[in-house]
C-alpha positions as a printed Julia matrix, in Angstrom:
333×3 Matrix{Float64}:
   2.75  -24.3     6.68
   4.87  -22.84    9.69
   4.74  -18.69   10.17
   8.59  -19.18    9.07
   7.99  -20.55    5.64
   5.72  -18.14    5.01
   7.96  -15.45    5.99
  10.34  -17.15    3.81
   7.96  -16.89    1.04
   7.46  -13.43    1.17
  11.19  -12.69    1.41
  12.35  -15.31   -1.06
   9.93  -12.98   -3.34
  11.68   -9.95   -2.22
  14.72  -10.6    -2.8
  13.92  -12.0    -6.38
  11.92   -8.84   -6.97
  15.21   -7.13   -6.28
  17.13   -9.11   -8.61
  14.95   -8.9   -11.37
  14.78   -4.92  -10.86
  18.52   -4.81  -10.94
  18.58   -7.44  -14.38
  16.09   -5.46  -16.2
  17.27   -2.2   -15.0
  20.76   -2.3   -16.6
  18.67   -3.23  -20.23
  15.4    -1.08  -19.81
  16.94    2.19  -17.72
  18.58    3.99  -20.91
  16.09    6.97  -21.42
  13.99    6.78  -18.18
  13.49    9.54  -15.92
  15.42    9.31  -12.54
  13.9     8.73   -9.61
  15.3    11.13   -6.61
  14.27   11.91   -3.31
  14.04   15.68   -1.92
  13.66   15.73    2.06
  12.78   18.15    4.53
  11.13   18.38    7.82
   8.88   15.22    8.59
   8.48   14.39    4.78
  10.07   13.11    1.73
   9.12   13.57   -2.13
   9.38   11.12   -4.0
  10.4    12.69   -7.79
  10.12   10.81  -11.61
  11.59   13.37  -13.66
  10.8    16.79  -12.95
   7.16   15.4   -11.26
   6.8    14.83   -7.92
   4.89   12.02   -7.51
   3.86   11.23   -3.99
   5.17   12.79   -0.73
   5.89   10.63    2.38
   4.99   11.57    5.64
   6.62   10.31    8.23
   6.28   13.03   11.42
   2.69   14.84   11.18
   0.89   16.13   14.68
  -2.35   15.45   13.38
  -1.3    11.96   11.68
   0.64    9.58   14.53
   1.51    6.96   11.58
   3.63    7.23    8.43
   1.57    7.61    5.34
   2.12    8.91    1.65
   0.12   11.94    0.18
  -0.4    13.51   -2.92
   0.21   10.59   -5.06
   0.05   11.63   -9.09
   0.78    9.77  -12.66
   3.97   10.16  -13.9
   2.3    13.33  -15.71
   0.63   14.65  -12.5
  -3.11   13.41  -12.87
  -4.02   13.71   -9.07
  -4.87   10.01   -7.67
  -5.11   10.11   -4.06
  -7.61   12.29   -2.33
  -5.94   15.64   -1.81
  -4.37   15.93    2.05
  -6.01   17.38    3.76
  -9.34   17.23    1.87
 -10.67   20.25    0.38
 -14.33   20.51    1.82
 -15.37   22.58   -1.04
 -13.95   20.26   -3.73
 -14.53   17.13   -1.9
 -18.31   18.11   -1.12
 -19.45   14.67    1.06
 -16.57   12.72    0.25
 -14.45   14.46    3.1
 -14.75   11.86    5.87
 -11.85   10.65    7.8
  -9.11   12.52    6.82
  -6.62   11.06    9.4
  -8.02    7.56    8.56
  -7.04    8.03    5.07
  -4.25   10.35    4.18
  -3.67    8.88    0.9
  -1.83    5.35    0.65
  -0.62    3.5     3.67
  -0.27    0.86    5.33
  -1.85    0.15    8.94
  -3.88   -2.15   11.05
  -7.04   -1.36   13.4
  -5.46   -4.63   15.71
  -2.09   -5.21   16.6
  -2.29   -6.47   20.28
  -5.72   -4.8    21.04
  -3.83   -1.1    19.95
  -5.33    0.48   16.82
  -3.03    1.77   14.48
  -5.86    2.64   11.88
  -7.79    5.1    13.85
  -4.98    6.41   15.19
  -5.92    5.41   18.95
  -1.87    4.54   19.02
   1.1     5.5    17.42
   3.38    4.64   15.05
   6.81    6.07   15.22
   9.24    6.7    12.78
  12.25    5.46   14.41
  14.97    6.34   11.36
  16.0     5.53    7.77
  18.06    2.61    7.65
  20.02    3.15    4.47
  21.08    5.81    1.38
  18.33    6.79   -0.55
  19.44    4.68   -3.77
  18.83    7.61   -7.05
  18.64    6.02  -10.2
  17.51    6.15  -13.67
  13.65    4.43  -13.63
  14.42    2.9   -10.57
  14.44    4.82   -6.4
  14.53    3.2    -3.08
  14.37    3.91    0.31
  13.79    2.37    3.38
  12.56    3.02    7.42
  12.32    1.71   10.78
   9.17    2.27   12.15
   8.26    1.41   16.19
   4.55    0.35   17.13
   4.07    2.23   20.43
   2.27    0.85   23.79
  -0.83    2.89   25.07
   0.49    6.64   25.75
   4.07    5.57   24.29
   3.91    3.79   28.28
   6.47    0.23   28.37
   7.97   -1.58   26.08
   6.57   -1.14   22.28
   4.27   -3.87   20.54
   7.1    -4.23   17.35
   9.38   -3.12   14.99
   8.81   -2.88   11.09
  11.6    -2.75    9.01
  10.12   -1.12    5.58
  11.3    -0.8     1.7
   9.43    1.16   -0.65
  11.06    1.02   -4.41
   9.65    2.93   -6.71
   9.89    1.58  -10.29
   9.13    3.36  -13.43
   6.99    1.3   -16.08
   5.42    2.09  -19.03
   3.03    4.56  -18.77
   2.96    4.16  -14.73
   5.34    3.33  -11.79
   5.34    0.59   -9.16
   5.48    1.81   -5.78
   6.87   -2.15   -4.22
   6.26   -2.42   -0.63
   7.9    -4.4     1.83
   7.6    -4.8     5.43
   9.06   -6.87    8.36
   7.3    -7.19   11.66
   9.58   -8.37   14.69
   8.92   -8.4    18.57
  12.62   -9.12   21.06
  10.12   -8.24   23.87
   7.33  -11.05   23.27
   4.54  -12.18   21.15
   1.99  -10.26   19.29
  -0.89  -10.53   16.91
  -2.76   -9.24   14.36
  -6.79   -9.32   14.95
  -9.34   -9.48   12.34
 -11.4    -6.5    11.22
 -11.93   -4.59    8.13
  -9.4    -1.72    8.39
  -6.49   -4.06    8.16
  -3.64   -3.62    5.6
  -2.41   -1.46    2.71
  -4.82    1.2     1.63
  -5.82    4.01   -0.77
  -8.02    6.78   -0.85
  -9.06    7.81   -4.71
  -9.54   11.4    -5.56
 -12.79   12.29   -5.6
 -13.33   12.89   -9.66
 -11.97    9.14   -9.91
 -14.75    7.42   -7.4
 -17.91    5.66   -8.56
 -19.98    7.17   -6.18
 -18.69   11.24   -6.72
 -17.2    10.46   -9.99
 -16.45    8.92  -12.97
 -14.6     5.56  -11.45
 -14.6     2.16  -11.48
 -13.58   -0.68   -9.72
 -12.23   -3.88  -11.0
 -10.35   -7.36   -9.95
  -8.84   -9.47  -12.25
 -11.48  -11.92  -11.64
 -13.93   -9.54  -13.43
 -15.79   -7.88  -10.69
 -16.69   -4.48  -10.77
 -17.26   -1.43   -8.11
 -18.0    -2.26   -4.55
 -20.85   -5.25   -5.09
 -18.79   -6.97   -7.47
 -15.18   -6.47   -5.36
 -16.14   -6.23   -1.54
 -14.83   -8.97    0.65
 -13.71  -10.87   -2.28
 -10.12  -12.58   -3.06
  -8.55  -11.26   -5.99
  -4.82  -11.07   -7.35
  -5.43   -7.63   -7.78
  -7.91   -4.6    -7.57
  -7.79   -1.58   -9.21
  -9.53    1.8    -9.13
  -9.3     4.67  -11.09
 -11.43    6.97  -13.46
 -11.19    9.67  -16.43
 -10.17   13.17  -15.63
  -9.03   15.52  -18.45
  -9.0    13.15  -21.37
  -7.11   10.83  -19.01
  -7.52    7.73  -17.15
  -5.84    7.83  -14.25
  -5.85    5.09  -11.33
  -4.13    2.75   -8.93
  -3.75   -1.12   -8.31
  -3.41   -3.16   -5.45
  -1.2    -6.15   -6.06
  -0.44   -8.48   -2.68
   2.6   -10.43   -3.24
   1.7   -14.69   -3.6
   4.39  -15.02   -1.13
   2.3   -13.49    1.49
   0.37  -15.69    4.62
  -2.39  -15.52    2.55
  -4.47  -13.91   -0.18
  -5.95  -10.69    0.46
 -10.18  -10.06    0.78
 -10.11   -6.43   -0.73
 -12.53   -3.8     1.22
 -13.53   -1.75   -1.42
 -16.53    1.52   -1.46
 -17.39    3.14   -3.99
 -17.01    6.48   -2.32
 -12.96    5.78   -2.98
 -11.69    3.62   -0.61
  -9.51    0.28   -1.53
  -7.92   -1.69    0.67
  -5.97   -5.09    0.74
  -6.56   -7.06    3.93
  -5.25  -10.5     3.94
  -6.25  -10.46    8.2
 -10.11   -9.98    8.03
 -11.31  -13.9     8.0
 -14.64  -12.95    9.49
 -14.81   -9.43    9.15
 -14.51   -9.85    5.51
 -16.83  -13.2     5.01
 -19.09  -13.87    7.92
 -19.02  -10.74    9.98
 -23.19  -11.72   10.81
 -22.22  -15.65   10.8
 -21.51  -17.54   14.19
 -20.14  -20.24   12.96
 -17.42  -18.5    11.2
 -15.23  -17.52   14.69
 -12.79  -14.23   14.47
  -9.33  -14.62   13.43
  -5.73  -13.97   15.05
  -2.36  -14.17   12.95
   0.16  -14.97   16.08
   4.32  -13.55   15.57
   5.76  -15.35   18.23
   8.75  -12.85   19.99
  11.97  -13.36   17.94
  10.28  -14.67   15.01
   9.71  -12.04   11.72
   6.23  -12.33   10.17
   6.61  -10.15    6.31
   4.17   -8.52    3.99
   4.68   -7.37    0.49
   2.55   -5.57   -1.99
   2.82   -3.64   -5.34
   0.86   -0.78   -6.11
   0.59    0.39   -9.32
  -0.27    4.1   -10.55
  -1.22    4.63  -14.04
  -2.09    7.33  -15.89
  -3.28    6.27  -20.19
  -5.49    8.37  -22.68
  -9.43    7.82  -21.82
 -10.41    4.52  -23.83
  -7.13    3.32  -23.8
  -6.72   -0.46  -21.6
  -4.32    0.86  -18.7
  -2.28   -2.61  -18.62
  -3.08   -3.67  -14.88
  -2.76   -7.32  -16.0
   0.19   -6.95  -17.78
   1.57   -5.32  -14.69
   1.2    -7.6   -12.92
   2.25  -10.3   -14.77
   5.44   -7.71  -14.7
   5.24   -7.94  -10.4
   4.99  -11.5   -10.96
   8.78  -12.2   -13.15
  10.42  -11.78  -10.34
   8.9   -14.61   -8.81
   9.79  -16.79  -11.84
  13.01  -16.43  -11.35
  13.37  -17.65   -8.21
């Protein structure tokens, strides 16, 4: 299949997402909470309600990429690892706090540059329409530019980026979707772990520091049972105050292909569809590294959902029904 159907996939699922939001929302919205956006210098919160849910970052000294922090359940259970980590609370699970601010999405290879570590930057370039306020359902959406060395000649590419935020049930859907375009010339994305969208749990919610647990919908469990695997989804989360709160990683099917999922049980999930070797034969010779080519003109798209939850402790959080929910849209195509 050409790089263009694919990129057709993904949008074709997009835009059906869209549709299906806007169908549903006019039947479902009576009674939900509104979703609004509150802005100020560098950052954007993202409120359900009254509750502020997750903050985007989009112009941080310390952080050269955008990223969103704080993310909480729609009644404020704490699910990414606080920004900055607490060393105090986060005894030994304080590692690379400018690796992993929270959720984002970024890529150790683009071109050689890496995004991940923050060895380059990524620039918010601009928000490329009105913040869209509405009952269970908020939108925004951003240009972002992928920077040469030092900012120095013309910039790897452009993404254009969506993030809807969708009230559902007892959780949200954060939906993400992202367009990658060069005018200047080709790129590509490499193959190595740190490649794609990811999350870093709070540390009560981890397997390792807490009282977490990992699972795909294939029925493996915590970082031997999930690590370089293919799933349609992966989910982590764990019980704090009576509660179990969490998040899922949903790739779109419309995407290049499916995503290996780099899991640890110290907190970390990630959905990396790029990591051929990296993720199945990073000792193995005869498996040789990968390289997804965008030739210059030519859009290559990604889209994910991520679902935060937040249910009673015992009670089944509803990750497959969500994403059967992710998948409608799809159906009705």
């Amino acid at each position: 299949m050409s790089r263009r159907a694919y990129t057709s996939g993904v949008w074709t699922f997009a835009i059906a997402l869209c549709a299906a939001e806007l169908s549903s929302y006019t039947a479902a919205a009576s009674g939900q909470p509104k979703v609004t956006f509150k802005q100020d210098a560098g950052r954007l919160d993202v409120v359900i309600g009254d509750q502020v849910v997750a903050t985007y970052v989009y112009e941080d000294a310390a952080i050269p990429r955008p990223y969103f922090c704080q993310v909480k359940t729609l009644d404020g259970v704490l699910v990414t690892r606080p920004n900055p980590p607490d060393p105090v609370a986060n005894t030994g699970n304080d590692d690379h706090p400018a690796f992993h601010p929270g959720l984002w999405l970024a890529f150790s290879d683009v071109n050689g540059k890496d995004y991940w570590r923050n060895k380059a930057k990524v620039r918010h370039v601009m928000f490329i329409e009105p913040f869209i306020e509405e009952p269970g359902r908020g939108r925004f959406g951003v240009v972002n530019c992928y920077e040469n060395d030092r900012g120095q000649g013309a910039p790897v590419c452009e993404e254009t980026c969506t993030y809807t935020f969708r009230v559902s049930g007892s959780g949200y859907f954060i939906l993400v979707r992202s367009e990658f375009h060069s005018d200047e010339g080709d790129f590509a994305f490499g193959d190595q772990e740190e490649m794609g969208l990811g999350v870093r749990l709070n540390t009560p919610l981890t397997v390792k520091f807490g009282s977490g647990t990992i699972l795909n919908n294939e029925g493996g469990q915590n970082e031997k049972g999930t690590w370089g695997e293919q799933s349609k989804w992966c989910a982590y989360s764990g019980v704090v105050d009576g509660k179990q709160a969490g998040v899922a990683l949903m790739p779109a099917p419309g995407n290049f292909r499916p995503s290996w999922f780099h899991t640890r049980d110290y907190g970390l999930l990630v959905a990396n569809a790029f990591g051929k070797k990296s993720m199945t034969g990073a000792e193995d010779a005869a498996v040789l590294p990968d390289s997804t080519a965008v030739n210059k003109g030519e859009p290559f798209a990604l889209a994910y959902g991520v679902y935060v939850f937040g249910v009673p402790a015992g009670q089944d959080p509803g990750v497959a029904q969500a994403y059967n929910e992710f998948l409608k849209a799809a159906e009705k195509e």
